[in-house]
C-alpha positions as a Markdown table, in Angstrom:
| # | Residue | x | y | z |
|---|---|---|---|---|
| 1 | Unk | 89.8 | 13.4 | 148.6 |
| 2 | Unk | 88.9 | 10.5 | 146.5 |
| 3 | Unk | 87.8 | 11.8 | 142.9 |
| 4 | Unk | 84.4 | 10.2 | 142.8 |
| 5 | Unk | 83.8 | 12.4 | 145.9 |
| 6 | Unk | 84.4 | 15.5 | 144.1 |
| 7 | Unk | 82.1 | 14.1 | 141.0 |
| 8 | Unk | 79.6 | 13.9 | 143.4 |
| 9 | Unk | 79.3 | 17.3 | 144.1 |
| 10 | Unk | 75.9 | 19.0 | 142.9 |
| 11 | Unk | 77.8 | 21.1 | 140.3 |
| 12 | Unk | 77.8 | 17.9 | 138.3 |
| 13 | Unk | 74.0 | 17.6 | 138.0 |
| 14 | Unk | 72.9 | 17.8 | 134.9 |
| 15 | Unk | 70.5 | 19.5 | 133.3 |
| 16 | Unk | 72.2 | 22.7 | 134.0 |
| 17 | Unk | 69.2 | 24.9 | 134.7 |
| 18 | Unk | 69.6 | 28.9 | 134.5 |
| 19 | Unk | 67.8 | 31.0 | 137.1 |
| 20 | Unk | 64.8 | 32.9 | 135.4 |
| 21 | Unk | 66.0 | 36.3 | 134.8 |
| 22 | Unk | 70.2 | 36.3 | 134.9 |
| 23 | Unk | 71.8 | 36.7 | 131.6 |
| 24 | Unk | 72.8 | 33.6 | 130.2 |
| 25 | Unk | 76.8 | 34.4 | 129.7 |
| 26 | Unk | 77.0 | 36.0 | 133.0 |
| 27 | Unk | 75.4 | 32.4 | 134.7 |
| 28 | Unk | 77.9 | 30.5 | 131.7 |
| 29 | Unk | 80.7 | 32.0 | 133.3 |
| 30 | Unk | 79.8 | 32.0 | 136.9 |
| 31 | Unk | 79.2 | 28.4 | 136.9 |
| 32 | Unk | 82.4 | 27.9 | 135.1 |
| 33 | Unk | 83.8 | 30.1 | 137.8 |
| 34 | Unk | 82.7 | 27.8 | 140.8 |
| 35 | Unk | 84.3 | 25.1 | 138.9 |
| 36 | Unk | 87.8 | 26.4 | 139.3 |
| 37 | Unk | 86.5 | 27.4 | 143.0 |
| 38 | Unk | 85.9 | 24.1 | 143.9 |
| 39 | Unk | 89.4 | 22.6 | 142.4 |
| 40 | Unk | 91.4 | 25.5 | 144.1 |
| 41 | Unk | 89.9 | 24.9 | 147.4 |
| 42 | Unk | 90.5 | 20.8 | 146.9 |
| 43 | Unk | 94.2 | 21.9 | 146.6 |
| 44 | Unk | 94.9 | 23.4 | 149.4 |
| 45 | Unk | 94.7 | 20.5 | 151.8 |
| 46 | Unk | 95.5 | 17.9 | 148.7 |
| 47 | Unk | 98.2 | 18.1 | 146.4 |
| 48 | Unk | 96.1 | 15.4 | 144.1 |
| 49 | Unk | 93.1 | 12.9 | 144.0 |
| 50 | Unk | 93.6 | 9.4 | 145.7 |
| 51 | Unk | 94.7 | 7.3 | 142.6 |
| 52 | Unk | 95.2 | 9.9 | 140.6 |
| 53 | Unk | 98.7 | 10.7 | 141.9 |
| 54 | Unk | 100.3 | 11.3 | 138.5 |
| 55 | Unk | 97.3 | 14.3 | 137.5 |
| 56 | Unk | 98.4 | 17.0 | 140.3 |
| 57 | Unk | 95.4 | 18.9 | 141.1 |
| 58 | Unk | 98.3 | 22.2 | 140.1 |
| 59 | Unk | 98.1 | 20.5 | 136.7 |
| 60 | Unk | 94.6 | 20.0 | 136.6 |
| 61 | Unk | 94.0 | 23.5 | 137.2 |
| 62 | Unk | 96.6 | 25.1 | 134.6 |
| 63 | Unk | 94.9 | 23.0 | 132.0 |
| 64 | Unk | 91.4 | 23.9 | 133.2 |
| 65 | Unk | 92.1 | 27.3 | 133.5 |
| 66 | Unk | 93.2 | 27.4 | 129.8 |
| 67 | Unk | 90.3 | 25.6 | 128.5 |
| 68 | Unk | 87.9 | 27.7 | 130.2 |
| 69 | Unk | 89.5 | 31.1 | 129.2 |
| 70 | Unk | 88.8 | 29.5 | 126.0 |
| 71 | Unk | 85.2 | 28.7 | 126.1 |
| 72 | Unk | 84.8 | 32.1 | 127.5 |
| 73 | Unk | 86.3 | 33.5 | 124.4 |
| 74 | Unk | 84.4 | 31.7 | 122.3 |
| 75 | Unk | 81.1 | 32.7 | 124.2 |
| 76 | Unk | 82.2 | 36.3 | 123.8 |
| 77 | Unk | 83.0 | 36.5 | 119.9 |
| 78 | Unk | 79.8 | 34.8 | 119.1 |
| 79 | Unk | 77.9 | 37.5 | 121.3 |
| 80 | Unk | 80.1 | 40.0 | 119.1 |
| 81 | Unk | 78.6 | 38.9 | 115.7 |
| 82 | Unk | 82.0 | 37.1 | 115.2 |
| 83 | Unk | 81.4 | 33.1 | 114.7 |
| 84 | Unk | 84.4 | 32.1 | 112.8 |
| 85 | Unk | 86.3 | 33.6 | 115.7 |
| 86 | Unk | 84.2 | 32.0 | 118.1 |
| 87 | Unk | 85.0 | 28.9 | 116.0 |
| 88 | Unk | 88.9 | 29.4 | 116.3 |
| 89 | Unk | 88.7 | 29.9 | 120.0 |
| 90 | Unk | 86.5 | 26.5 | 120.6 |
| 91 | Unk | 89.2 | 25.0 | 118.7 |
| 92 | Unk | 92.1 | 26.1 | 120.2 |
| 93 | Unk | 91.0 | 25.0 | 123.9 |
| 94 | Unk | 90.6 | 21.7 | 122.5 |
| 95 | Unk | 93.8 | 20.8 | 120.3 |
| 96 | Unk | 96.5 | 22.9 | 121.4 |
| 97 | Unk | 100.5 | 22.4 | 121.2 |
| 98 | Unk | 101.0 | 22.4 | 124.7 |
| 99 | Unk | 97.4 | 21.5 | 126.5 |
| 100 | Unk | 95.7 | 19.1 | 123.9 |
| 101 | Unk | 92.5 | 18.2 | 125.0 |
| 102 | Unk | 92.2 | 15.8 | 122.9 |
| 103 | Unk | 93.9 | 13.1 | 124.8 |
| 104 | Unk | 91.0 | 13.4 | 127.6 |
| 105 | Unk | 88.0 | 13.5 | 125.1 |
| 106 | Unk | 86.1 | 10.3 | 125.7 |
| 107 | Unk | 85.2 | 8.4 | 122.5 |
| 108 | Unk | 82.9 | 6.1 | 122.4 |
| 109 | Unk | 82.2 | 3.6 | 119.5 |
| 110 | Unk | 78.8 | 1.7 | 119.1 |
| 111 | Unk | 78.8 | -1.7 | 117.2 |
| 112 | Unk | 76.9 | -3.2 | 114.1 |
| 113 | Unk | 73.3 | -4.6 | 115.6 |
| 114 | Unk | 72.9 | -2.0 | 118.5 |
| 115 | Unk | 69.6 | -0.3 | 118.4 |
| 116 | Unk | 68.3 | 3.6 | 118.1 |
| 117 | Unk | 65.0 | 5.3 | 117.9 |
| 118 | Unk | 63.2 | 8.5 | 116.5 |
| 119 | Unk | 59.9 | 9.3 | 116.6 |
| 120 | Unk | 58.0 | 12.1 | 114.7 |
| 121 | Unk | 54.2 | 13.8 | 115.1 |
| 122 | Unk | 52.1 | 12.4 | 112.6 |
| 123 | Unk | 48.3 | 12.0 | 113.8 |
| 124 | Unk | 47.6 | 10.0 | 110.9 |
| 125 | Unk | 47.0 | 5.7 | 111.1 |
| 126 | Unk | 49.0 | 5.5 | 107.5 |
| 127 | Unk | 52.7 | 4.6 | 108.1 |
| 128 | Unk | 55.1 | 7.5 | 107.4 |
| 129 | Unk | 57.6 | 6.3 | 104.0 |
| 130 | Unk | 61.2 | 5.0 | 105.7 |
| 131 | Unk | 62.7 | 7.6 | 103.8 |
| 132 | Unk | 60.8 | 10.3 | 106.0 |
| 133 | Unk | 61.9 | 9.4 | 109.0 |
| 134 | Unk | 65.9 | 9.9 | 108.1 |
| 135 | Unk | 67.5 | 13.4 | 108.3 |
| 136 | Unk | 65.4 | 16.4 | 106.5 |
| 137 | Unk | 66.3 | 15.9 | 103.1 |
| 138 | Unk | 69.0 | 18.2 | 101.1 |
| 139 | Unk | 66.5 | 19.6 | 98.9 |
| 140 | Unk | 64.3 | 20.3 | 102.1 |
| 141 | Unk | 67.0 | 22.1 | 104.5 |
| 142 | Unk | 65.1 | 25.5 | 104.3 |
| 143 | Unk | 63.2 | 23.3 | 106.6 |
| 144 | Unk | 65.9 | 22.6 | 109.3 |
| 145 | Unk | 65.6 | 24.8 | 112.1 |
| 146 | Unk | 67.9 | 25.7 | 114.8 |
| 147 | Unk | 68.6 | 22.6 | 117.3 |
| 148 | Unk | 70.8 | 22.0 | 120.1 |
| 149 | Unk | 73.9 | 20.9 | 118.4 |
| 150 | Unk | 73.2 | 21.9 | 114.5 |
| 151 | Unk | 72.6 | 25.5 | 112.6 |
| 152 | Unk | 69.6 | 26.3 | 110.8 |
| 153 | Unk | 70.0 | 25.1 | 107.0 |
| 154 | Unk | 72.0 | 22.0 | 108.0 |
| 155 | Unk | 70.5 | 18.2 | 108.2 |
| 156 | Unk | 71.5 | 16.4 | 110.9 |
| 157 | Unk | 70.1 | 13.0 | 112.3 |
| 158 | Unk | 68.7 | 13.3 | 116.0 |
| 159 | Unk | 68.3 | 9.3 | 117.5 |
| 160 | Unk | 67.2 | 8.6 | 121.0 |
| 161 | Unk | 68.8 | 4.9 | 122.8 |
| 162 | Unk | 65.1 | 4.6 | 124.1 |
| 163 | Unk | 61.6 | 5.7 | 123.1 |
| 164 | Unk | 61.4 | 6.9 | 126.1 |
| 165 | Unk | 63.9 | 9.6 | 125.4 |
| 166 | Unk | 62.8 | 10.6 | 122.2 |
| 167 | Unk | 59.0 | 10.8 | 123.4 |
| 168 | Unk | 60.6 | 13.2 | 126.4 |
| 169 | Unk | 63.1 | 15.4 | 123.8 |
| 170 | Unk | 59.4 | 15.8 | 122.2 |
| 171 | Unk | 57.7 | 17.4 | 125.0 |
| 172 | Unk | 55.9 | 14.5 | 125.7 |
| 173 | Unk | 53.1 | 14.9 | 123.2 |
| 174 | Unk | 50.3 | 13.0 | 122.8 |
| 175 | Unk | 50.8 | 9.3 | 122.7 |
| 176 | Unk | 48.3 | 8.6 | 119.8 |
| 177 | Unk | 49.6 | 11.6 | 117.8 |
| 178 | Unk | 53.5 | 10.2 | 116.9 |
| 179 | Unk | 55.2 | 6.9 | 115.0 |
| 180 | Unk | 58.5 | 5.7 | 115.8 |
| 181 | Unk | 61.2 | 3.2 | 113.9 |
| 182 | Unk | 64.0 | 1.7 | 114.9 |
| 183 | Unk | 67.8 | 2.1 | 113.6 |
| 184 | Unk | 70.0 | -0.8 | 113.8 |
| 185 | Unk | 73.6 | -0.6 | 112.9 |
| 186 | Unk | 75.3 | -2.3 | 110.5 |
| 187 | Unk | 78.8 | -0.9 | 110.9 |
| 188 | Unk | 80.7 | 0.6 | 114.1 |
| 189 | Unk | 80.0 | 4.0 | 115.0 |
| 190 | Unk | 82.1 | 6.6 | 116.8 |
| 191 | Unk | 81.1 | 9.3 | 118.4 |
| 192 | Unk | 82.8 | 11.9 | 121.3 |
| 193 | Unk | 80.4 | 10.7 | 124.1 |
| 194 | Unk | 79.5 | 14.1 | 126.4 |
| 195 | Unk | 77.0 | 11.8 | 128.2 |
| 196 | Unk | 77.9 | 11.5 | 132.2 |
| 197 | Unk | 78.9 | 7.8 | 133.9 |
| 198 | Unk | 76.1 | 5.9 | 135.1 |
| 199 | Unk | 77.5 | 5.9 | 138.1 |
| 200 | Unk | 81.0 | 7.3 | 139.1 |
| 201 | Unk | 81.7 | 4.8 | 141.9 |
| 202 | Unk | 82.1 | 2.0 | 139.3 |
| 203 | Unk | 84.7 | 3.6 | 136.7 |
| 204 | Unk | 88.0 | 3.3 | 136.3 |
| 205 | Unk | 90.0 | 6.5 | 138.2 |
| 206 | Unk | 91.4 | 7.5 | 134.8 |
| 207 | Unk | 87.7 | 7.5 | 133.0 |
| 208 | Unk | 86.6 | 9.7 | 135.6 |
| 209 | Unk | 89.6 | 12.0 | 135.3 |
| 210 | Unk | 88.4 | 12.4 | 131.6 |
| 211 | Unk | 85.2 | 13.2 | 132.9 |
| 212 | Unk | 86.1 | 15.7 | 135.3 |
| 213 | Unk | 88.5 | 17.8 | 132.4 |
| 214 | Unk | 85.9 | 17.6 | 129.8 |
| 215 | Unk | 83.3 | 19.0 | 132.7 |
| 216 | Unk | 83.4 | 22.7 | 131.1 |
| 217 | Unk | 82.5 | 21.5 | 127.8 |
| 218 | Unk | 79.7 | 19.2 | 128.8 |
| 219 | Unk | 78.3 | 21.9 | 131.2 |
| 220 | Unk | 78.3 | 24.0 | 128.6 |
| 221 | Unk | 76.6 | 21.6 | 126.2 |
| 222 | Unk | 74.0 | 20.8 | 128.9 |
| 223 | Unk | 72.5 | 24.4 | 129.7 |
| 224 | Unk | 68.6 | 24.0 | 129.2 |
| 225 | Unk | 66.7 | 26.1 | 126.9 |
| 226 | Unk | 65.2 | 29.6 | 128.8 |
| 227 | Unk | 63.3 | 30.5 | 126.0 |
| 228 | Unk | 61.7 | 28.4 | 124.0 |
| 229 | Unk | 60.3 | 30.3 | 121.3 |
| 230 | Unk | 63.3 | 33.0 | 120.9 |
| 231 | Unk | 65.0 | 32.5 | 117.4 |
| 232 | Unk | 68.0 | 32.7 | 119.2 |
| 233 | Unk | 69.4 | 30.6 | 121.9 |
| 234 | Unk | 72.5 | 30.8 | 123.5 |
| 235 | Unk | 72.3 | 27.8 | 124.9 |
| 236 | Unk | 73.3 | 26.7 | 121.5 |
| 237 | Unk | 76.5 | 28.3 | 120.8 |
| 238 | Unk | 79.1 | 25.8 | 121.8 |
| 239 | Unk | 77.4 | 23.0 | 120.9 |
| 240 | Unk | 76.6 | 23.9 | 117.5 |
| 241 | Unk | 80.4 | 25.4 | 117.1 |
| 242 | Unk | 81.8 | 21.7 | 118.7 |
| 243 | Unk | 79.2 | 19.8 | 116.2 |
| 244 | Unk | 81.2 | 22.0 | 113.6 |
| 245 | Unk | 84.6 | 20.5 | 115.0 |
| 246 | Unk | 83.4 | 17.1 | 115.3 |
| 247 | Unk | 82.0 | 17.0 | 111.0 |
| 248 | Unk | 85.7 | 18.1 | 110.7 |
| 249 | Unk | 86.9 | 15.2 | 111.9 |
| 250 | Unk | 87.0 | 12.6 | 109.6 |
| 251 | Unk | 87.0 | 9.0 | 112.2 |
| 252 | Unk | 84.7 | 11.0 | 114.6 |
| 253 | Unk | 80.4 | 10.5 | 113.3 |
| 254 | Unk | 78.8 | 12.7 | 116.0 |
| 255 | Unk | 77.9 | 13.6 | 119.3 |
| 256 | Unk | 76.4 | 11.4 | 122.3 |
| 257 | Unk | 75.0 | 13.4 | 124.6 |
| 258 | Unk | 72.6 | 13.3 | 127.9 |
| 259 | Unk | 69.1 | 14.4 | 127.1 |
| 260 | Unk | 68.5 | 18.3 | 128.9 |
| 261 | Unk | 64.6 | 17.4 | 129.2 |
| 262 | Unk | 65.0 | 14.9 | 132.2 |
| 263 | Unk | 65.8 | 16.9 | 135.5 |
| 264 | Unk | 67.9 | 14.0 | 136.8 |
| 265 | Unk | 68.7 | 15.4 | 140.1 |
| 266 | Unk | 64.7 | 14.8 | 140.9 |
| 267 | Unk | 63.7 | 11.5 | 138.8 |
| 268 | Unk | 64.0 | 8.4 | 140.0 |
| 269 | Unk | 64.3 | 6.7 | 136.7 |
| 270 | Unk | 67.1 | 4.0 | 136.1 |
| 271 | Unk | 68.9 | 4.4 | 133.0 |
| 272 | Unk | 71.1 | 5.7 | 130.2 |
| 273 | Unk | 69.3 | 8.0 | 128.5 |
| 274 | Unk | 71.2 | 9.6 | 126.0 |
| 275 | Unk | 70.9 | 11.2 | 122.3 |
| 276 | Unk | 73.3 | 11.4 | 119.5 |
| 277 | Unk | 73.3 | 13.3 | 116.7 |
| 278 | Unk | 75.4 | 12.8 | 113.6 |
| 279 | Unk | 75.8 | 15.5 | 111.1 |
| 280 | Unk | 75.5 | 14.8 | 107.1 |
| 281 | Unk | 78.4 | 14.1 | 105.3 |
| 282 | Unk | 77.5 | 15.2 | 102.0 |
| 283 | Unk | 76.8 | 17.9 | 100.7 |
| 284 | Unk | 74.5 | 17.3 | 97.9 |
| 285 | Unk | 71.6 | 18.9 | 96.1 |
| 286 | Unk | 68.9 | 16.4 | 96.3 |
| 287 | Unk | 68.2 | 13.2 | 98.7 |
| 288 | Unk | 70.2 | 12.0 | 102.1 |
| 289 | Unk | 73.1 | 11.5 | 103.2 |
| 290 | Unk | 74.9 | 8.1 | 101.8 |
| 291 | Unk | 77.2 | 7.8 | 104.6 |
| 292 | Unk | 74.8 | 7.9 | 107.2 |
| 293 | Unk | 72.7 | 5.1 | 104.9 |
| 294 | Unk | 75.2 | 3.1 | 105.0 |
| 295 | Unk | 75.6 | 2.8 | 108.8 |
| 296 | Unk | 72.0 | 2.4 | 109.6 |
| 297 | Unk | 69.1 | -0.3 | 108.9 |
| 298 | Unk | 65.9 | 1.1 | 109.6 |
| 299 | Unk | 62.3 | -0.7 | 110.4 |
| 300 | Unk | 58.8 | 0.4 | 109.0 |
| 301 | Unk | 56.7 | 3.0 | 111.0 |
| 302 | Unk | 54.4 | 2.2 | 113.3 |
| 303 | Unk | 52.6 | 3.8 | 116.5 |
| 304 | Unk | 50.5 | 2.9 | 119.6 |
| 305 | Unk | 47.1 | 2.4 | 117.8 |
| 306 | Unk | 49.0 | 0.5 | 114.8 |
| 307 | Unk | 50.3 | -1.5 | 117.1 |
| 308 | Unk | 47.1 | -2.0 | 118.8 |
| 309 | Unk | 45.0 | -2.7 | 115.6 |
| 310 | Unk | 47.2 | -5.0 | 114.7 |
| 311 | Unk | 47.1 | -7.4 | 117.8 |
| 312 | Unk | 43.2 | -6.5 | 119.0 |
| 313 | Unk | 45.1 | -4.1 | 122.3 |
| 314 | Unk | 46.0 | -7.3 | 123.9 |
| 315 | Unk | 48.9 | -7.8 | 126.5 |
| 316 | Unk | 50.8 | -10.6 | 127.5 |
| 317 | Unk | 52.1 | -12.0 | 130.4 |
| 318 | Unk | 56.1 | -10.9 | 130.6 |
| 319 | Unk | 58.8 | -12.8 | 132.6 |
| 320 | Unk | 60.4 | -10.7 | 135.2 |
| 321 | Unk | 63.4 | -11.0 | 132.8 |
| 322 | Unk | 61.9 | -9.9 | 129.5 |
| 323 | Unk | 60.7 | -6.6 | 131.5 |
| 324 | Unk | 64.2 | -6.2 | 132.4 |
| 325 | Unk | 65.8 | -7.1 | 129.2 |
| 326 | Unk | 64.1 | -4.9 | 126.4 |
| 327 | Unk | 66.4 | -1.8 | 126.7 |
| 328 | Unk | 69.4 | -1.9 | 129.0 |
| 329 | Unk | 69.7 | 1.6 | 128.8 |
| 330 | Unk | 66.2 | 1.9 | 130.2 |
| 331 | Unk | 65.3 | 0.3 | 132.9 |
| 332 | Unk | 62.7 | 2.1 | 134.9 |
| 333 | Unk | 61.0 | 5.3 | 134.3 |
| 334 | Unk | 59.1 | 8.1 | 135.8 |
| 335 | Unk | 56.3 | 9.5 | 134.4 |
| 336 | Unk | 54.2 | 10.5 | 137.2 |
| 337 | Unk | 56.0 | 12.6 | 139.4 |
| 338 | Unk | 57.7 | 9.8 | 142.2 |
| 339 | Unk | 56.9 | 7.4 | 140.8 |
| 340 | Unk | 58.7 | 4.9 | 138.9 |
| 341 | Unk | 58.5 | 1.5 | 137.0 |
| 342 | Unk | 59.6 | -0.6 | 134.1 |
| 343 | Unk | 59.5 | 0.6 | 131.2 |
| 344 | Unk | 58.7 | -2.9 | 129.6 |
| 345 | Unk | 55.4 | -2.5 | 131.0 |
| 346 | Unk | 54.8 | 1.5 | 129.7 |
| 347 | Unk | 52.8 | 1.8 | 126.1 |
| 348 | Unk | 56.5 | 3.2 | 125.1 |
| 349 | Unk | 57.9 | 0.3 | 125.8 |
| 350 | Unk | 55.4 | -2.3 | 124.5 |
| 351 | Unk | 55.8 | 0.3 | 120.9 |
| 352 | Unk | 59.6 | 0.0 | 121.4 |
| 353 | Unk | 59.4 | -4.4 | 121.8 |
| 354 | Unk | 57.0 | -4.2 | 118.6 |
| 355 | Unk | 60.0 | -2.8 | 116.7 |
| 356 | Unk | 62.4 | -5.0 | 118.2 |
| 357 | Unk | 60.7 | -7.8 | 116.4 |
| 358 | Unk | 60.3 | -5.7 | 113.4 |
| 359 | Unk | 61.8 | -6.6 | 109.9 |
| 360 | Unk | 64.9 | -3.7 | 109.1 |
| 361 | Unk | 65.1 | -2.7 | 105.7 |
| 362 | Unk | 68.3 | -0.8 | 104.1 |
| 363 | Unk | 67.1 | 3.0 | 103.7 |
| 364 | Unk | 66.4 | 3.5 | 99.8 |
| 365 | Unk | 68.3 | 5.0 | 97.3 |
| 366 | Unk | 66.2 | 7.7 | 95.7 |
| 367 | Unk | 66.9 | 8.3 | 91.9 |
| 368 | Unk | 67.4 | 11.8 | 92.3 |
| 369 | Unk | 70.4 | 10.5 | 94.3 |
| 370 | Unk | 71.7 | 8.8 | 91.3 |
| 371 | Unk | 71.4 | 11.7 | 89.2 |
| 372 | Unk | 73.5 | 13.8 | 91.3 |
């Protein structure tokens, strides 16, 4: 069997959606379980993958079997009231003596100029200050909340590679209520990329072998939220305790990761929508963080009816390859259920080419900063 083949299976679709009622370790585990399933009944006809000779599927297993004992573990002493345990176990299934994971984490590094988004609900036609739009900060973290892949308490900064994506990790609200900037870089960023291939079939074999071992984590990473308005979700636990072993890491700036509010297995959109997130840092009283400043350029705000004031709501005429050419990681998009088109031509992504052509400016330094 040809590896790509086995990628394809529908275990691999992402979101990972929990069925209404079942307990959310018990459906952890169980999906974790069919994993191992699946690779023990690929090796009983096939002592490995085509072209992957040199990863026995006997090896494969030992080292999955390891890693998944371990993300159990960890699931279990968080359930316990034991985090820093939980913590230990995480850690362990990644960087062991013997089965170190992290030789087939994927890292991914983005480079000065490349372009991120966030939006945030303001229903008000006065542009929200630069500074806003940054993580919440230090002297405001009573007001961070929990999130996927960070605790209450702690800032981190949450950036969409399209609009599009952030407008959908909002809940699609209102498109008159929001305004968006856009974050350039203006020095390399690396982050350990949980996000799936595009498309397996055109990979290198060893890209999707690192895809396949990392498969617990990112399932794990990718279960969508049950309850929404529970204070706690477990949904969260290993991401937030991997987002913990990531700020650890001192070459290593965040996570990428696949957004959990697109059901891709029914959406016909075309693209790569991801998020990252970056933790702080610092850890200071007042202000933001300065090394996250220092990687990022950020536009003025702006939304849909600024936009629209500005230019009387006029639209122009768009060569085929401007449509195509304003975000490669978004091509087309799906708003209304089957069907699809390009996002050049959606109010998101007329908002998103306004900021394209908008001036950056370097995010301020707040004299409370310098009194720290």
């Amino acid at each position: 069997m040809r590896i790509e083949n086995f990628l394809s299976d529908s275990i691999f679709d992402l979101p990972i959606k929990q069925p209404p009622k079942q307990d959310f370790k018990q459906f952890l585990f169980r999906q974790l379980d069919i994993f191992i399933q699946k690779l023990e009944e690929t090796q009983i006809s096939e002592s490995s993958f085509d072209t992957l000779e040199h990863y026995p599927i006997a090896r494969i297993l030992q080292r999955q079997l390891h890693f998944i004992g371990k993300i159990k573990e960890t699931v279990n002493a968080y359930y316990n009231g034991k985090p820093s345990e939980a913590y230990a176990h995480l850690s362990e299934g990644l960087v062991n003596p013997n089965k170190d994971f992290n030789e087939v984490l994927h890292f991914k590094t983005y480079l000065p100029k490349e372009n991120f988004y966030r939006i945030r609900i303001h229903k008000e036609n006065y542009p929200i200050p630069v500074n806003s739009f940054f993580h919440i900060p230090f002297e405001k973290r009573g007001l961070v909340k929990t999130q996927r892949f960070s605790i209450p308490g702690f800032p981190s900064l949450y950036i969409g590679s399209s609009l599009y994506v952030c407008w959908e990790e909002m809940n699609r609200p209102n498109i008159n209520d929001f305004q968006a900037v856009r974050l350039s870089l203006t020095s390399s960023l690396k982050v350990l990329d949980l996000s799936p291939p595009p498309n397996v079939n055109t990979i290198s074999s060893e890209r999707r072998y690192h895809y396949l071992m990392i498969w617990p984590l990112v399932m794990a990473c990718s279960v969508q939220i049950r309850n929404h308005k529970d204070t706690f979700k477990p949904e969260y636990i290993v991401p937030q305790l991997l987002l913990q072993w990531v700020r650890e890491k001192e070459d290593i700036d965040g996570i990428a990761y696949q957004t959990t509010h697109i059901d891709f297995r029914n959406n016909i959109s075309k693209g790569d929508f991801f998020n990252l997130v970056l933790p702080v840092k610092d850890n200071r009283a007042r202000g933001l963080c300065s090394h996250l400043k220092s990687k990022f350029v950020m536009t003025n705000a702006t939304s849909i009816q600024l936009s629209q004031c500005s230019n009387s709501g006029r639209h122009y005429t768009l060569l085929q390859s401007e449509l195509e050419s304003l975000n490669a990681r978004a091509h087309k998009i799906e708003v209304i259920p089957g069907k699809s088109s390009f996002y050049g031509l959606s109010v998101l992504g007329e908002l998103e080419r306004t900021l394209n052509y908008s001036e950056e400016q370097p995010i301020g330094i707040e004299q409370d900063e310098l009194a720290d």
